[in-house]
C-alpha positions as CSV (number, residue, x, y, z in Angstrom):
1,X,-22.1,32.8,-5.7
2,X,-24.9,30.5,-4.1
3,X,-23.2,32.0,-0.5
4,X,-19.7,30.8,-1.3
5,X,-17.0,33.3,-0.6
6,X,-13.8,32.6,-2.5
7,X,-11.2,34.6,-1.2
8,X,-7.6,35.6,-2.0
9,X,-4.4,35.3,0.8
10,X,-5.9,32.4,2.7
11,X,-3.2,32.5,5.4
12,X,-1.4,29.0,4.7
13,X,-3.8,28.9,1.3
14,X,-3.6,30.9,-1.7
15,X,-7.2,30.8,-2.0
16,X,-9.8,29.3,0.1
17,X,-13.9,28.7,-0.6
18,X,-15.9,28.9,1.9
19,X,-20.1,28.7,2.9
20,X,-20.9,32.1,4.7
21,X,-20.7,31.3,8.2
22,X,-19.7,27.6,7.9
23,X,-17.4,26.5,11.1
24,X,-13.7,27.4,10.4
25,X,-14.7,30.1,8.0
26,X,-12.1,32.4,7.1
27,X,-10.0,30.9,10.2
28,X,-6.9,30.6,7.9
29,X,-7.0,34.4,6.5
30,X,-4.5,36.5,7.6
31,X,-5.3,39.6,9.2
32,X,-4.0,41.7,6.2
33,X,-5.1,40.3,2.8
34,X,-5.7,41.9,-0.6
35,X,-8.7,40.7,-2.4
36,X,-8.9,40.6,-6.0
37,X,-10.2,38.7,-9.0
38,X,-8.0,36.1,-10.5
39,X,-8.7,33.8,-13.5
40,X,-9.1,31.2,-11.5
41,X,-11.8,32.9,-9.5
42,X,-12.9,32.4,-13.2
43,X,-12.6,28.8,-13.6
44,X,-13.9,28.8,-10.4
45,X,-17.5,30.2,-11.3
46,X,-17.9,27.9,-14.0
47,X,-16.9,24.8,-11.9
48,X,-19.7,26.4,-9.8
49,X,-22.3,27.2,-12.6
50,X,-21.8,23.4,-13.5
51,X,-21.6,21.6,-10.2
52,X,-25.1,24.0,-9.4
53,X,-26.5,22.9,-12.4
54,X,-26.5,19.4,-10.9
55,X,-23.8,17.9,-13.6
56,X,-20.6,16.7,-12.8
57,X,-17.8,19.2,-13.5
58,X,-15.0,17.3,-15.9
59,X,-12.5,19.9,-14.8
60,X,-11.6,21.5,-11.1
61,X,-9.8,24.7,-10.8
62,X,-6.2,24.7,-9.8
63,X,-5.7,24.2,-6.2
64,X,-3.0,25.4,-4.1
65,X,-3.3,22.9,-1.2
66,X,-0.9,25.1,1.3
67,X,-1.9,22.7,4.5
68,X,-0.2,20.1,6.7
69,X,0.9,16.9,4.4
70,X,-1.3,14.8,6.7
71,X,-4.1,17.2,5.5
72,X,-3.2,17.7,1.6
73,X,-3.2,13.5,1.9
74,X,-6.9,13.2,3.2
75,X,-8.3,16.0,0.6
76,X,-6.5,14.2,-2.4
77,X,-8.5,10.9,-1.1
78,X,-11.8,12.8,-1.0
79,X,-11.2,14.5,-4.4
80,X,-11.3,10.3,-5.8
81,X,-15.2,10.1,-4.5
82,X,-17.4,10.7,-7.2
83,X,-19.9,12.8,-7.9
84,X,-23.1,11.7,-6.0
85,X,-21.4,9.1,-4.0
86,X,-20.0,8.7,-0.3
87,X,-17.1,7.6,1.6
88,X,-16.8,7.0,5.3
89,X,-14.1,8.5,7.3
90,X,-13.3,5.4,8.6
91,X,-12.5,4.3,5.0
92,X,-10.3,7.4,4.2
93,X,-8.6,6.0,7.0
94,X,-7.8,2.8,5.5
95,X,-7.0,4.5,2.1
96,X,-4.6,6.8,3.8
97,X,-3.0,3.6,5.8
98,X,-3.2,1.9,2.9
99,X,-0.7,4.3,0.9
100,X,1.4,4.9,4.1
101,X,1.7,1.4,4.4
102,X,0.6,1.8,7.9
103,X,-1.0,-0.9,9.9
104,X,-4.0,1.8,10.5
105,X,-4.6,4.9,10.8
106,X,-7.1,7.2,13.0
107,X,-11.0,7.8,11.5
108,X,-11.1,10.5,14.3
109,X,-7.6,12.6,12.7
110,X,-9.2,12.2,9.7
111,X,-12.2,14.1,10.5
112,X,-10.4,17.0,11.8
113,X,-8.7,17.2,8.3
114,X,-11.8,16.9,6.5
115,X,-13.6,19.5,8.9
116,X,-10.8,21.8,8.2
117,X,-11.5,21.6,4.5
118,X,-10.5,25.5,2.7
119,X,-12.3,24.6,-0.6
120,X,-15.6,23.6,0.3
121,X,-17.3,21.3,-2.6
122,X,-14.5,21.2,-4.7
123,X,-12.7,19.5,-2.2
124,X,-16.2,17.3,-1.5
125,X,-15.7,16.7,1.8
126,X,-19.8,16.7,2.3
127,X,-19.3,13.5,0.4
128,X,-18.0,11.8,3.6
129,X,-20.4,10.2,6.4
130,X,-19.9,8.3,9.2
131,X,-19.7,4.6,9.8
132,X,-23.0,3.0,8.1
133,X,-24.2,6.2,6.9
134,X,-24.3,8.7,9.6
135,X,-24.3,12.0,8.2
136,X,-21.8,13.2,10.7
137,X,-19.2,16.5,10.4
138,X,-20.2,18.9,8.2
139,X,-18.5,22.5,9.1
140,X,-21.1,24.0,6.1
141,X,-24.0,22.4,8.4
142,X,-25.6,19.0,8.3
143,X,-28.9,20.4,6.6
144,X,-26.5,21.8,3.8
145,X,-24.8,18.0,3.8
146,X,-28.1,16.8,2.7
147,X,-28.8,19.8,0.1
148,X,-25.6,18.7,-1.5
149,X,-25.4,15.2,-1.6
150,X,-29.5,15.0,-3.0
151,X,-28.2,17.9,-5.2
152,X,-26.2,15.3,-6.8
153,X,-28.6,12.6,-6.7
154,X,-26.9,10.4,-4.2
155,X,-28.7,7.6,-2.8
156,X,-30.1,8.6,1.0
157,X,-31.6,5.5,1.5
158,X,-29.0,4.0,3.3
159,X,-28.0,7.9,5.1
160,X,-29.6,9.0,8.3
161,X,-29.1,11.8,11.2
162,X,-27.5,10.6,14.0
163,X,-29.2,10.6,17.4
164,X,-29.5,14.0,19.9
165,X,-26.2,13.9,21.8
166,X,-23.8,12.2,18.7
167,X,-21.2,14.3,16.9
168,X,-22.6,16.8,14.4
């Protein structure tokens, strides 16, 4: 599956997707888990087939979003960016304040929920840069990031690599 493990009893998550060895991988599966296919391991293919095909899915598989409500929040926000476009953290921040009705809220606490991700590209949290295009935080790997997003035909031009020594 394009180095995607979906898996089955993802701890807190009835099922998780994961890219082999990204950061966090498998960190929410409990030591004692049965592994078996589902249909939505189904519907998850095809979402796959299609999203690999370089086309927008019109569909997503069900997702049980068993997280923190502070978590489940910021990966609702990132499942509004569309296909082939970006959204800073920094304004996932202000869309979560925003429907809080919070004065602000923290770019840096959204990160961790976005890095901490259990359904990697459905959830397109490689969709999210940092402040003026940095492409910043991506547990699946920052040359992946760019894979994806030029995958779906995003416009780099305004994207770049932030400097030795800057969060990646």
């Amino acid at each position: 599956m394009r180095n995607l493990s979906p898996s089955r009893n993802c701890g807190n998550a009835d099922r998780c997707l994961w890219f082999d060895g990204q950061k966090y991988f498998a960190d929410t599966l409990a030591e004692e888990r049965e592994e078996k296919n589902l249909p939505v391991f189904d519907q998850t293919r095809r979402w796959l087939d299609i999203y690999f095909s370089a086309r927008a899915p019109d569909f997503a598989p069900p997702l049980a979003m068993r997280t923190t409500d502070f978590r489940r929040a910021v990966w609702r926000i990132m499942l509004t960016i569309p296909f082939g476009h970006t959204m800073t953290y920094g304004d996932i921040a202000r869309e979560l304040a925003r429907r809080r009705n919070l004065s602000r809220m923290s770019a840096q606490a959204i990160g961790g929920a976005v890095g901490h991700n259990s359904f990697s590209l459905i959830i397109p949290c490689h969709r999210v840069v940092g402040t003026g295009g940095s492409l910043t935080g991506y547990a699946g790997g920052i040359s992946k990031k760019i894979w994806l997003l030029e995958l779906e035909g995003a416009d780099m031009s305004g994207l770049f690599l932030p400097k030795k020594g800057t969060t990646l």
